[in-house]
TORDO-137637 format. One record per residue (C-alpha): residue number from 1; residue in three letters; chain; x, y, z. Coordinates in Angstrom, 2 decimals, padded with zeros to 5 digits. Example, Ala and Ser with C-alpha at 12.3 -4.5 7.8 and 13.67 -1.06 7.14 Angstrom:
BEGIN
<senu: 1, nuse: ALA, fivo: A, east: 012.30, north: -004.50, up: 007.80>
<senu: 2, nuse: SER, fivo: A, east: 013.67, north: -001.06, up: 007.14>
END
This chain:
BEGIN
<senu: 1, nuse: UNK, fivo: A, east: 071.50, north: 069.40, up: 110.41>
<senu: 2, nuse: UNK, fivo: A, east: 069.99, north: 072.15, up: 108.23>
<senu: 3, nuse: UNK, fivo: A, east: 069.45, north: 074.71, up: 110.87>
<senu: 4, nuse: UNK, fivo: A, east: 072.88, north: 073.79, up: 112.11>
<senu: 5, nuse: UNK, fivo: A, east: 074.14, north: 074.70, up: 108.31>
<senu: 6, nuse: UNK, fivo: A, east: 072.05, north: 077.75, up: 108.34>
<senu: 7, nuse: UNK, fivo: A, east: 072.98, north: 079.46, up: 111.58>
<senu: 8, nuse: UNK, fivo: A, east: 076.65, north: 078.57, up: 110.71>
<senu: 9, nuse: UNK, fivo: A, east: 076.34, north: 080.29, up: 107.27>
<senu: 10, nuse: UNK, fivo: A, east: 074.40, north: 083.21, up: 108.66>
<senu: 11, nuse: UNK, fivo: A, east: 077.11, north: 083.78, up: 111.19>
<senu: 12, nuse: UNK, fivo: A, east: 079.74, north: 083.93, up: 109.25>
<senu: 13, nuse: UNK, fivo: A, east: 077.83, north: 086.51, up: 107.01>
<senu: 14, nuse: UNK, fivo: A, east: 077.77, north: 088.19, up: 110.61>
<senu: 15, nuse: UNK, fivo: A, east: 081.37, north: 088.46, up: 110.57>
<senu: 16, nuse: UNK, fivo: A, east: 081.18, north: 089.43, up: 107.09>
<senu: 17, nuse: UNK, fivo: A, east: 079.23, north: 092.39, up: 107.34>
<senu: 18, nuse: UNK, fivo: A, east: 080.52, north: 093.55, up: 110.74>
<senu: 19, nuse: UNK, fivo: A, east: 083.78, north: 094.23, up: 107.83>
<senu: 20, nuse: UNK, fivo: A, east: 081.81, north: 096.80, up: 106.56>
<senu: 21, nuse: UNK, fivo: A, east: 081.75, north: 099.00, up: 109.65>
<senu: 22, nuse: UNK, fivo: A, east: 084.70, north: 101.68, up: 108.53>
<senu: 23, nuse: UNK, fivo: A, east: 088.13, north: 100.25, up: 109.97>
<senu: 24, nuse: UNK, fivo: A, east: 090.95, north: 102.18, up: 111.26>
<senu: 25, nuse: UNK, fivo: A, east: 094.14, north: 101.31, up: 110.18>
<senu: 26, nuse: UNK, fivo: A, east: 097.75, north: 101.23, up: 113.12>
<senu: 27, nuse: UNK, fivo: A, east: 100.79, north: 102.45, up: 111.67>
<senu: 28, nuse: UNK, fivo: A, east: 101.96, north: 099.25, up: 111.74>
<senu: 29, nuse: UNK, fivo: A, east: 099.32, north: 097.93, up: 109.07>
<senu: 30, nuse: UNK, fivo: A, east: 096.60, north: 096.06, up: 111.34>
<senu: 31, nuse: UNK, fivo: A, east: 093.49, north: 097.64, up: 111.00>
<senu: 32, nuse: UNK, fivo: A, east: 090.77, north: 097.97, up: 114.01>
<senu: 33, nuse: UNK, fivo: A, east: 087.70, north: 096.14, up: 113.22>
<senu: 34, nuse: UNK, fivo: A, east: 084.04, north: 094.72, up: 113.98>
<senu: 35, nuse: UNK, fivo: A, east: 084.70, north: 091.36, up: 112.87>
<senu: 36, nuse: UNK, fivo: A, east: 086.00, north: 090.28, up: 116.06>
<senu: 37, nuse: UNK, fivo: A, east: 082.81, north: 090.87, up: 117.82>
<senu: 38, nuse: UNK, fivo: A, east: 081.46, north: 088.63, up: 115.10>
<senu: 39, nuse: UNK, fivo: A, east: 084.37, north: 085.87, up: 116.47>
<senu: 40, nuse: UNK, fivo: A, east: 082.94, north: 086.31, up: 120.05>
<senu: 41, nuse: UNK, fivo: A, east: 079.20, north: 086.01, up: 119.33>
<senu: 42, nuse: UNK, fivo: A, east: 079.69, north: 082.79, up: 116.96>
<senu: 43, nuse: UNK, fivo: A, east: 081.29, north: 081.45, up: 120.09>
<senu: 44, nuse: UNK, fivo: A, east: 078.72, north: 082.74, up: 123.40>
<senu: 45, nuse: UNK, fivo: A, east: 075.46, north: 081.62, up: 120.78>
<senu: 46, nuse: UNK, fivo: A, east: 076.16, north: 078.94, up: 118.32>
<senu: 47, nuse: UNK, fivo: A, east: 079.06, north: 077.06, up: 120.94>
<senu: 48, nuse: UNK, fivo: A, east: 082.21, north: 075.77, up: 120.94>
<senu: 49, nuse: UNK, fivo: A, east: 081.71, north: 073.22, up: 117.41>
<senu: 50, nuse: UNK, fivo: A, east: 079.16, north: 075.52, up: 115.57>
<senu: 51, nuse: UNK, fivo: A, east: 081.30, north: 078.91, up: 116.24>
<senu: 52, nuse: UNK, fivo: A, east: 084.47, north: 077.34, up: 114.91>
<senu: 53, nuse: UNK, fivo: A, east: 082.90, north: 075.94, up: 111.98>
<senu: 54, nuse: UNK, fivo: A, east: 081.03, north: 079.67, up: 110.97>
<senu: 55, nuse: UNK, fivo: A, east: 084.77, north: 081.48, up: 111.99>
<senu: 56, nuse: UNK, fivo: A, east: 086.45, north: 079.16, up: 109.88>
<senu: 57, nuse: UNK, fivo: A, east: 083.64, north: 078.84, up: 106.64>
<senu: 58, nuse: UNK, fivo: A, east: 084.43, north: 082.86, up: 106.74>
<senu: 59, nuse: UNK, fivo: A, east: 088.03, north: 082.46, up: 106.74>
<senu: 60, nuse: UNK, fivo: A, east: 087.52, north: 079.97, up: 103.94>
<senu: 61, nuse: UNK, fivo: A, east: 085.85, north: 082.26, up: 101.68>
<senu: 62, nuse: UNK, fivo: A, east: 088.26, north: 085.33, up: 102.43>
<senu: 63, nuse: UNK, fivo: A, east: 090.92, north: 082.51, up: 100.94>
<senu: 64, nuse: UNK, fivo: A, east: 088.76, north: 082.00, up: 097.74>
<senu: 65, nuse: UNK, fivo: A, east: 089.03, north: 085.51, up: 097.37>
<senu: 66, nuse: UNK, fivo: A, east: 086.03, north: 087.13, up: 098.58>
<senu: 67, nuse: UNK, fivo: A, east: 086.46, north: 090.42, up: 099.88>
<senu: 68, nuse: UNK, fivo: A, east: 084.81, north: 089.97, up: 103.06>
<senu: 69, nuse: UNK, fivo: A, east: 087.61, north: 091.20, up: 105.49>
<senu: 70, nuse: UNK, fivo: A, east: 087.43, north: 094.91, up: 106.38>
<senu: 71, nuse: UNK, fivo: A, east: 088.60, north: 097.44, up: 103.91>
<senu: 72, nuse: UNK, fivo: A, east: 087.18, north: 094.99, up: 101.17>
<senu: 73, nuse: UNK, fivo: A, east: 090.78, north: 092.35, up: 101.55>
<senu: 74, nuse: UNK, fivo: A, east: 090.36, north: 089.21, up: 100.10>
<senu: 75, nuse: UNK, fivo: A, east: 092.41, north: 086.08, up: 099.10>
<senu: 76, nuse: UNK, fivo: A, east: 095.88, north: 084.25, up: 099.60>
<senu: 77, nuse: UNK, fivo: A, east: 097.61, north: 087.51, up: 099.91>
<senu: 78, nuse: UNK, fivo: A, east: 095.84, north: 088.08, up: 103.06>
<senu: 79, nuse: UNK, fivo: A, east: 097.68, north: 084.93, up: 104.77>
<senu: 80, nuse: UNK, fivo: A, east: 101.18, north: 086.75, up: 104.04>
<senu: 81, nuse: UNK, fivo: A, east: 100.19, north: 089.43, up: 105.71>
<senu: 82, nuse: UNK, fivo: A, east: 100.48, north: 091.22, up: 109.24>
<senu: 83, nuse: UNK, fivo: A, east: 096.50, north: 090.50, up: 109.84>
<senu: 84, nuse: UNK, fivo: A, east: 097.30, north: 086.68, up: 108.93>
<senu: 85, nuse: UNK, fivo: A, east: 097.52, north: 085.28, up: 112.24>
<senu: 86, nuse: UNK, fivo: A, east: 094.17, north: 087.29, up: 113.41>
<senu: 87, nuse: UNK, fivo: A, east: 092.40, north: 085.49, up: 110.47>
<senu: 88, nuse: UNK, fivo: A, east: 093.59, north: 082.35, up: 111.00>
<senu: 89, nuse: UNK, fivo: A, east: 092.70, north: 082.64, up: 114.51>
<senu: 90, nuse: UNK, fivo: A, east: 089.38, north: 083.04, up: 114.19>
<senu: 91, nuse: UNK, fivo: A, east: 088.26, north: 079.96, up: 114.18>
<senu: 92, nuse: UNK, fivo: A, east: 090.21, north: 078.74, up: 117.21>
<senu: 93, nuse: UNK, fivo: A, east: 089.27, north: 081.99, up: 119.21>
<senu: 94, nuse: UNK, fivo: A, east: 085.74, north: 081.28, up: 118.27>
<senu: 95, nuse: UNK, fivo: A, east: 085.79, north: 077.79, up: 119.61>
<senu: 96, nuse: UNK, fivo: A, east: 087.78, north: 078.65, up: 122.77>
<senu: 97, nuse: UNK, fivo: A, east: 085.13, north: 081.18, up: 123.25>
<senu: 98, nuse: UNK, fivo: A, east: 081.94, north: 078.56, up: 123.04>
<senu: 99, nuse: UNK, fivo: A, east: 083.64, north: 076.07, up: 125.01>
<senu: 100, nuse: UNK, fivo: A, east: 084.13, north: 078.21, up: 128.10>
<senu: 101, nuse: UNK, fivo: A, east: 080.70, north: 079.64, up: 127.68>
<senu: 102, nuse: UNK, fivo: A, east: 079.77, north: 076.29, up: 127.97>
<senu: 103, nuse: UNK, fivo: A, east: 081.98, north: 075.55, up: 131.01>
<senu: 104, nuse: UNK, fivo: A, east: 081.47, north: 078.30, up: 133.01>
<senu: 105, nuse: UNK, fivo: A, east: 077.36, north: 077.61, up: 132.63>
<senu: 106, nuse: UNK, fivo: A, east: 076.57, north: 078.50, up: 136.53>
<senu: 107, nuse: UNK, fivo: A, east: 077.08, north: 081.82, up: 135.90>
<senu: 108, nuse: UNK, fivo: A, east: 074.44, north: 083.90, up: 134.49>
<senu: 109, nuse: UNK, fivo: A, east: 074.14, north: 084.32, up: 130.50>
<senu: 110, nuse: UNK, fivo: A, east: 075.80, north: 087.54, up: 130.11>
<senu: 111, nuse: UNK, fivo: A, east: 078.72, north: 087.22, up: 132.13>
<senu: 112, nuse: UNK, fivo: A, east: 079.74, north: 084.21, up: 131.52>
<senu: 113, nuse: UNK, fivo: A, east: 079.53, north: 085.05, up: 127.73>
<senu: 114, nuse: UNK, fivo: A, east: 081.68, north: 088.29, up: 128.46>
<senu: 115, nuse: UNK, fivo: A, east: 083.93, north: 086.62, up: 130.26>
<senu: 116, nuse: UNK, fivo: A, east: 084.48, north: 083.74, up: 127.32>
<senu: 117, nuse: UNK, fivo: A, east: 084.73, north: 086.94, up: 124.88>
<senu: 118, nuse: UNK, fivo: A, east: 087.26, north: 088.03, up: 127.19>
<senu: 119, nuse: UNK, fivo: A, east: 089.44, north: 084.35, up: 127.96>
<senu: 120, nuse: UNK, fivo: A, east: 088.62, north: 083.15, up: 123.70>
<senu: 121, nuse: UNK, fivo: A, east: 087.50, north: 086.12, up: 121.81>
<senu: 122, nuse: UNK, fivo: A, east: 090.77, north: 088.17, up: 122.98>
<senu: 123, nuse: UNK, fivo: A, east: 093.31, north: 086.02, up: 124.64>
<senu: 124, nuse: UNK, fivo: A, east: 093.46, north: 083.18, up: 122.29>
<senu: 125, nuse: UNK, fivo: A, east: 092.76, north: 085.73, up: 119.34>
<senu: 126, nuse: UNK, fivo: A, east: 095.61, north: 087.77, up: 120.41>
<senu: 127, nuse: UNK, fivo: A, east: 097.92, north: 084.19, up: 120.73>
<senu: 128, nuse: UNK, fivo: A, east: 097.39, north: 083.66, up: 116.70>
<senu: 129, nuse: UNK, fivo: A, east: 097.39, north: 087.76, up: 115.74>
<senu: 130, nuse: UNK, fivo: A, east: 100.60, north: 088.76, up: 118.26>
<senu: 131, nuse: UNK, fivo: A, east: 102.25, north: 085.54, up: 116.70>
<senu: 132, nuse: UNK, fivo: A, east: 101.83, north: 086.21, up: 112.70>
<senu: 133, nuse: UNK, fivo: A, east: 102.25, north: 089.69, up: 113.32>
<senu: 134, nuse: UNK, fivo: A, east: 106.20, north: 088.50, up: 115.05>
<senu: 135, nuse: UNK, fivo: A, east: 106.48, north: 086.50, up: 111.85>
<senu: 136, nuse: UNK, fivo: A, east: 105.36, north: 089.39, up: 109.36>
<senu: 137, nuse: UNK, fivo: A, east: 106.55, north: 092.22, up: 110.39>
<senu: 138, nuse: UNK, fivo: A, east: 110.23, north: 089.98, up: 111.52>
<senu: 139, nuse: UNK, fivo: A, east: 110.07, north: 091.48, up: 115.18>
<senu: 140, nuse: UNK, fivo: A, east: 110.37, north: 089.42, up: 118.47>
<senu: 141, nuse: UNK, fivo: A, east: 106.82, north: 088.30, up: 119.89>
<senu: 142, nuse: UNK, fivo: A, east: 107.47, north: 091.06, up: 122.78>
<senu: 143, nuse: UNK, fivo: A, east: 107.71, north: 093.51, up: 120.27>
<senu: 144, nuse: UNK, fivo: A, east: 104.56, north: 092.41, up: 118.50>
<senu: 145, nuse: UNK, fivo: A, east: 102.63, north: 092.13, up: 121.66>
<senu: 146, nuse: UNK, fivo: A, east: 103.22, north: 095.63, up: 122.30>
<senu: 147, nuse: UNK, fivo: A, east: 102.12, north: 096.32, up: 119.48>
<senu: 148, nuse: UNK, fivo: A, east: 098.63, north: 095.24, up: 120.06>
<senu: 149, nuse: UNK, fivo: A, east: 098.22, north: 097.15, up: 123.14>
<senu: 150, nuse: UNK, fivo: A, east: 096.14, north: 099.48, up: 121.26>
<senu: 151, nuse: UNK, fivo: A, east: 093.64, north: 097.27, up: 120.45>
<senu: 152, nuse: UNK, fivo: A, east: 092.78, north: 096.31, up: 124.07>
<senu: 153, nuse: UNK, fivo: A, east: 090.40, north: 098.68, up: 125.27>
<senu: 154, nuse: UNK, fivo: A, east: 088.36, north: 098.53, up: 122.36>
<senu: 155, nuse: UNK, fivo: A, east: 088.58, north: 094.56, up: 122.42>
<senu: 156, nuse: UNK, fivo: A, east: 086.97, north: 094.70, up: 125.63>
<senu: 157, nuse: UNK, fivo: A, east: 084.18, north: 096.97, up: 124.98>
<senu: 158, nuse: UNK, fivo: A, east: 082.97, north: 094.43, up: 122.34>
<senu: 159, nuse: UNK, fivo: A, east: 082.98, north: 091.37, up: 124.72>
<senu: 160, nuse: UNK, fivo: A, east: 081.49, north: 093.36, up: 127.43>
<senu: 161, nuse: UNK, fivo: A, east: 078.96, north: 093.95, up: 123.95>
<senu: 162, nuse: UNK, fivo: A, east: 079.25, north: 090.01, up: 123.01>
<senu: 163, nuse: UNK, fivo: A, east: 077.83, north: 089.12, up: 126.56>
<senu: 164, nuse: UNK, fivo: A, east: 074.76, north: 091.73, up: 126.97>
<senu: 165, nuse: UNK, fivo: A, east: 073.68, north: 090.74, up: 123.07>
<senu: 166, nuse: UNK, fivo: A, east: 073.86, north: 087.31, up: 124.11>
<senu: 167, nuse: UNK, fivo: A, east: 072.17, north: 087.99, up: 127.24>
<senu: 168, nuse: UNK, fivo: A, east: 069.19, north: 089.70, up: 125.23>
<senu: 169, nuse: UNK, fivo: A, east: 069.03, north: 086.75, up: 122.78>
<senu: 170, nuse: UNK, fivo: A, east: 068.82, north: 084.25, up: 125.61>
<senu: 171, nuse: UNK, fivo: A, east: 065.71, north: 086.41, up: 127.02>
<senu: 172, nuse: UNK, fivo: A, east: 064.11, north: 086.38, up: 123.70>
<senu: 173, nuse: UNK, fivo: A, east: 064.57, north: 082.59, up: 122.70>
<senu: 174, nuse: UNK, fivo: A, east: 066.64, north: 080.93, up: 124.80>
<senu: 175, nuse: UNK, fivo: A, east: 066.66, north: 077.60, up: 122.54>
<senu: 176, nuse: UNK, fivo: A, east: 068.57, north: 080.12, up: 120.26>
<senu: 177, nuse: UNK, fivo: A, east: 071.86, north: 080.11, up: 122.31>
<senu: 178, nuse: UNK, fivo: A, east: 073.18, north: 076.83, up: 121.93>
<senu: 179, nuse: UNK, fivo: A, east: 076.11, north: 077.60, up: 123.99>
<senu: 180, nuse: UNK, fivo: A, east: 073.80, north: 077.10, up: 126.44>
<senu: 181, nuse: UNK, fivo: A, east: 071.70, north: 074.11, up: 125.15>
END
């Protein structure tokens, strides 16, 4: 119970300070970020349960106010934003992302961990983001979709990045990746 606690605070501190990495900012007012490499590795090491829980204690504190998103955003305002549905899906893109690392356990460490990133840390995170930013910005969800495009390349750099760091951790102390356990 109390290393559960602790690896779920510390990786939602991992999201946290992945906000600190300089963001860059679309026209359109969704910035490009680390943090979603943070949503893909709480899902390919702590699992499907575990993830979700750090993905949404981290969304929890950005509603108390913290200013733990990137660009130092923080609070209610963020939910009536463009960037709300990315937040909120967090936690569900983390979980997605743990359960098919779990599921798709024949394959080896890494690529079935890039592959979750890919399926979870992307697709379902793009689902919640394409969907708030339709309801933000008052555009159809084709419209918002396209908008996203531009985030797809780097998106799959950092689950190709999610799956070799989990790889390495699972060489290093395997007990550590409980997607896995």
């Amino acid at each position: 119970m109390e290393r559960d606690l602790s690896l779920i605070a510390m990786f939602a501190a991992l999201i946290a300070a992945l906000g600190l990495i300089p963001q860059i900012t679309l026209a359109f007012g969704v910035p490009i970020t680390a943090q979603s490499l943070g949503v893909m590795l709480c899902g390919t090491v702590l699992g499907a349960r575990r993830g979700g829980l750090a993905a949404l204690l981290f969304v929890f504190l950005v509603a108390l106010g913290l200013p733990l998103l990137s660009g130092g955003r923080g609070g209610l305002g963020v939910f009536a934003s463009p960037t709300a549905g990315f937040v909120l899906g967090f936690p569900v893109a983390a979980f997605v992302t743990g359960w098919i690392t779990r599921r798709l356990g024949r394959l080896p460490v890494g690529l079935a961990a890039s592959l979750a990133s890919v399926l979870g840390g992307i697709g379902v995170l793009y689902l919640c983001g394409i969907t708030g930013l339709s309801l933000a910005l008052g555009r159809s969800w084709a419209d918002a979709a396209l908008l996203v495009t531009a985030f797809l390349p780097g998106d799959v750099i950092k689950a190709v990045l999610a799956g070799m760091l989990t790889l390495t951790l699972y060489r290093a102390r395997p007990r550590l990746v409980l997607s896995r356990a």
